[in-house]
N, C-alpha and C positions, 0 to 999 in steps of 0.2 A: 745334379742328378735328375733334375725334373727334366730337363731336356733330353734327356736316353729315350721318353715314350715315344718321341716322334723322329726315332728310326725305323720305328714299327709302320711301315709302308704296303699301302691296302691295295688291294687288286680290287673293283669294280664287279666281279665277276667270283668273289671267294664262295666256299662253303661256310655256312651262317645260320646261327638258331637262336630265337630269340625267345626269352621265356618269361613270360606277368605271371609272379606268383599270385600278386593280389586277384587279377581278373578272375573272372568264373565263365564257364565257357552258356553260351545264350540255348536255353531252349527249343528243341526244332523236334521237328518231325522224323519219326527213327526209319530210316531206310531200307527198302527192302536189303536180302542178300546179294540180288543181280544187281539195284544199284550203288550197292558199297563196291563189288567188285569192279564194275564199270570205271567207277570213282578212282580205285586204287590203281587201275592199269593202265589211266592216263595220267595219273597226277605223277610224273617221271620225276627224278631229281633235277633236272636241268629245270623243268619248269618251276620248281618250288625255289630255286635260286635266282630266275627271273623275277615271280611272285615277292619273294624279298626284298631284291634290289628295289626292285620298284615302288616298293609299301614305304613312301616316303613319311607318312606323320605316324609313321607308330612308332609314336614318341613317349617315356615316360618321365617324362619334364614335370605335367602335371598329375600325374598318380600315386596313389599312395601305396606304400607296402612297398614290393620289391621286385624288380625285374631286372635282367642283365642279356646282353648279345655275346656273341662270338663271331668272328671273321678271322677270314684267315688267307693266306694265298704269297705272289711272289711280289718282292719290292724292291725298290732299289735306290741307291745313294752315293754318290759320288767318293765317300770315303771307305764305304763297307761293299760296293758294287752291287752285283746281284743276288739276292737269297731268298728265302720262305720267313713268315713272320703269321705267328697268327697273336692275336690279343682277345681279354676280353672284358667290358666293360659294365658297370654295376651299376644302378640309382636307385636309390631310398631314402626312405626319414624315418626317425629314429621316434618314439614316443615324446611325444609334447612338441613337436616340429607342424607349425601350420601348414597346409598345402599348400599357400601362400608364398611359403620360403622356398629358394630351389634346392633340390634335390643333396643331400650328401652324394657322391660319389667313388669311386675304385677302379682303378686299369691293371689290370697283370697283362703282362704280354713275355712272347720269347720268341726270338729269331734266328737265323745261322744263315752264312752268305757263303759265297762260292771264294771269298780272300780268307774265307777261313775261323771269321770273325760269329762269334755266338754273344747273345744277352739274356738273361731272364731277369724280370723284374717285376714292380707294384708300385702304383702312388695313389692319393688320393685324397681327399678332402671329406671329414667326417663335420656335420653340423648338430650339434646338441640342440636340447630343446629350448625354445624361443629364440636360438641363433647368438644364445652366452655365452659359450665358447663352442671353440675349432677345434679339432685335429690335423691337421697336415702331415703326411707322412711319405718320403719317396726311398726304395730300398732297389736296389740292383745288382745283379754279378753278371761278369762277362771275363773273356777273352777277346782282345783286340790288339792284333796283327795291323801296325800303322807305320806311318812313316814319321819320324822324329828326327829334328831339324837342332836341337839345341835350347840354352833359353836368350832371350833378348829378342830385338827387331831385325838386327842387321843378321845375327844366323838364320831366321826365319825369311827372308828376304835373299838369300843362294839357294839353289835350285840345289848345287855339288850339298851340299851342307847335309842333304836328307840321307837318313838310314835307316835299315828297319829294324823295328821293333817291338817284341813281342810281350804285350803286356798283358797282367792280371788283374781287374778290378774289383772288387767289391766297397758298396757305399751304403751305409743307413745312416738318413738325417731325417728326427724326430721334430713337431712344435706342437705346444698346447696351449693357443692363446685366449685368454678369456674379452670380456666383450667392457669396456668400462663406460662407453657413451656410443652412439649411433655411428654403427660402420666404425668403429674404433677398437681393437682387440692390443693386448698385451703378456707376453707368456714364455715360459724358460723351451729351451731346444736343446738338441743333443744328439752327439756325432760320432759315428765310427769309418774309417776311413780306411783300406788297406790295399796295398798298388805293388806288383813285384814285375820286376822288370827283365827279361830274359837275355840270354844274348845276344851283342850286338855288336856288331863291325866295330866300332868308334863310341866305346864306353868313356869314354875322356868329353862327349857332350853330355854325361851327368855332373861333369863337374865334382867331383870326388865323393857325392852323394852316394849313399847306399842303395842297391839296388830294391830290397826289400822295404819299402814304408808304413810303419803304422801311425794312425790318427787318431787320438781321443780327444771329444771337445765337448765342452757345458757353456754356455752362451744364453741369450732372451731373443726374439722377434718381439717386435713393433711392426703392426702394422694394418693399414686404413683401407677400405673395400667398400667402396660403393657401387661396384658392378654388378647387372642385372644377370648374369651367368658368368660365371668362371671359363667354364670353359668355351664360353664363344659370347663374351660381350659386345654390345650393343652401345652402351652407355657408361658412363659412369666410371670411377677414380679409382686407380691399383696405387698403393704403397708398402711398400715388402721391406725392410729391415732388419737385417740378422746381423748379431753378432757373438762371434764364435770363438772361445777362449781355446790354447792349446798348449800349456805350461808342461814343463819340464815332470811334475811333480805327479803329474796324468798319463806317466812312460811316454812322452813324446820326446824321441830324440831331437826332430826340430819343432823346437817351440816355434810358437808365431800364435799372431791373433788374424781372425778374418773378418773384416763386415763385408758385407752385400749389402747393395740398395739400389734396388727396381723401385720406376714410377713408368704407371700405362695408364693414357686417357686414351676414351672412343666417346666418338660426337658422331650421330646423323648429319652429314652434309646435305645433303637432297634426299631427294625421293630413291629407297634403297641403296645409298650410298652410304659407307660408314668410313670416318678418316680414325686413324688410329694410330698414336703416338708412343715411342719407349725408351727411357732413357735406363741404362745399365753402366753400374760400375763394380770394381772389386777390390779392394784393398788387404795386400795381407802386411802385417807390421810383425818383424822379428825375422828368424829363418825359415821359410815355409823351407820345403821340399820340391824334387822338380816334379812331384807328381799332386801337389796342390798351388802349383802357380796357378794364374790365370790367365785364362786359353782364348783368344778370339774364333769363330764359324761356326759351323755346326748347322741343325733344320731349324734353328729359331732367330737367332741372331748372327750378324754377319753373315746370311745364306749364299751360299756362291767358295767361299774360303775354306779351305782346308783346315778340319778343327784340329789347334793345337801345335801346327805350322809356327802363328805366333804365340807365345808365350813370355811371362815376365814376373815378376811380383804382383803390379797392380794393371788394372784393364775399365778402361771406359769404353761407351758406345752409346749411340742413338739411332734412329730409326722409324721416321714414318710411311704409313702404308696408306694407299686410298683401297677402300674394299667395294667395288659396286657391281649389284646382282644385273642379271641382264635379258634374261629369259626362262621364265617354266624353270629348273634348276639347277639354271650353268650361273657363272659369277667370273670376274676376273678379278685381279687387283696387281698395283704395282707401286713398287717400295725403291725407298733410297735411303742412305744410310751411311756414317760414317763410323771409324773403330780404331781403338791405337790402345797398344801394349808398354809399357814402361816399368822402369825401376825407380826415378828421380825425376824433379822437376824441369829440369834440362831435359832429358827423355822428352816428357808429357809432351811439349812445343814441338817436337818433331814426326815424325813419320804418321799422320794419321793417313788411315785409307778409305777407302771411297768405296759403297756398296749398293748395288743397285739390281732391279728383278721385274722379272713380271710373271704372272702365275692366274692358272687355270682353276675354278673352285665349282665342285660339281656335292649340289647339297643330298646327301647320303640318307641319311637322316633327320627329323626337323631339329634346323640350329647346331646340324655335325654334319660339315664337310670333307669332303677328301680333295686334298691341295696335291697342286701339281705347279713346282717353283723351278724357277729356272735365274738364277742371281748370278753375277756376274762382280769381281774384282780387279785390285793391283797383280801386279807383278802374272798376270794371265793368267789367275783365277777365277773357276767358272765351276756349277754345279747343279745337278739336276736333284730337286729333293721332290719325291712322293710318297705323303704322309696324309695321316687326318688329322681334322680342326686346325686353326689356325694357328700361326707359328707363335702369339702371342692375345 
């Protein structure tokens, strides 16, 4: 679910208002009435969305109190095509939070594309005081008109194979993890999951599955954070561990259990250059459903691949990026990567694929950029993703 924000695809050029609760506005000299009005009849909207764009460091990384943006305008993505998306983004600290520590944070966003496809959603990361415990929370609903292939590698690998399909999303997964030693957190999570599936040409690729799915799940995260910003590190160790219980006893008609486990380093290679590493996997043990396999693509991993093309039970991946700035606040970078879907360990040895990109980063705001990817696959898989912040 964390990965749905970065369908939200920014235009350069949106309507945008940015608001410091904490600031106080500076003392000045009160202007006549000829020149306020002077003042108002040139300050047009176009130029105050210049003005914006262009107000690169009004940043509240380090402020205290509360401020949040909005943007908004057209994006586009190679599985959702063209559409309108606006979002909008929050930072704060909460009582007993140093200025020191970075920012709690919050994204809402909602979009709707021209294939049909609509999302609203929230995620975010809350920090308590002295950084004891977290919150994590990402929640979504959408409609999404897609193309579905089946489960396994070799359905997802025929072109004939695809059909459409019109699905229902909704997803809330909760974590509260407390803090037990430096950069080290531990704490219960919790899941609701529910996916309906419309008519389709070729209902015999669910596989006798129900078309309607419900998920309830109680599980723990583990997990270790030594990264200088969340959401645009620089340095420092991601470990993300979840595991997600889904029994019979909880009204799930297919039981199964889930772990996740993400690990991301970022290391300074040179001067403005930042190398950035990710290894992802997914394991579900028991019956998942065809609507919590595990999907390869999408704007963050495997970028270029149609998400959900492949799917299986279980899914690994890896993935490194070079990130180097280059001028005033353009940037590139270019990633490679490999990804494979499986059921068994016979599977796992087979079919992995090869992924690879290169992508344009123009810095929006200080330490949030707006990406422009261009990744490339097997079987003539390709994909233009235009999003903010980095893909990981």
């Amino acid at each position: 679910m964390k990965r749905i924000k970065n369908l939200v695809l920014l235009s350069l050029l949106a309507v945008a208002s940015t608001v410091n609760a904490q600031d106080a506005p500076s003392p000045q000299v009160e202007p006549t009435v000829e020149n306020t009005d002077t003042v108002a009849k040139h300050r047009n909207i176009i130029q105050k969305i210049v003005d914006y764009v262009n107000d690169k460091d009004n940043s509240s990384l380090e402020k205290k109190g509360l401020s949040w943006s909005f943007i908004g305008g057209p994006y586009y993505s190679s599985d959702v095509k063209f559409g309108v998306a606006i979002t909008g983004t929050a930072n704060y600290r909460l009582k007993g939070c140093d200025p020191s520590m970075q920012p709690s944070f919050a994204s809402a966003y909602a979009t709707i594309s021209t294939k049909g496809f609509w999302t609203v959603g929230m995620e975010g990361t809350t920090f308590f005081a002295q950084d004891k415990s977290r919150l994590n929370y990402e929640m979504s609903f959408a409609y999404a008109p897609r193309n579905f292939w089946g489960m396994g590698y070799e359905a997802g690998s025929i072109d004939s194979m695809s059909v459409n399909l019109k699905q229902n999303e909704a997803r809330v997964h909760l974590e509260y993890v407390m803090k037990l030693m430096p950069n080290f957190f531990i704490g219960p999570s919790a899941e609701w999951i529910y996916d309906k599936a419309g008519t389709m040409e070729r209902p015999e690729l669910l596989a006798g599955q129900d078309r309607v799915v419900r998920n309830y799940g109680l599980g723990f995260t583990v997990q270790y954070d030594s990264r200088d910003l969340i959401t645009n590190a620089s340095r420092g160790v991601y470990v993300h561990l979840n595991t997600m219980f889904k029994p019979k006893f909880m009204w799930n008609k297919y039981a199964f259990t889930t772990v996740d486990f993400t690990t991301s380093y970022y290391h300074t290679a040179w001067r403005d250059a930042i190398i950035a590493g990710q290894v992802c996997t997914k394991f579900n043990f028991g019956n998942p459903s065809w609507a919590s396999m595990a999907l390869l693509g999408g704007n963050e991993m495997m970028r270029g691949y149609y998400k959900g093309r492949f799917r299986d039970k279980h899914m690994a991946s890896a993935q490194v990026e070079l990130r180097q700035h280059i001028w005033r606040r353009n940037g590139v970078v270019v990633w490679g990567g490999i990804g494979n879907v499986f059921h068994d360990g016979e599977s796992f040895k087979k079919h992995w694929l090869p992924n690879y990109g290169i992508g344009y980063r123009w810095e929006f705001r200080k330490r949030m950029n707006i990406r422009l990817d261009l990744g490339f696959g097997k079987h003539g898989q390709s994909g233009v993703i235009f999003s903010m912040n980095e893909a990981f």
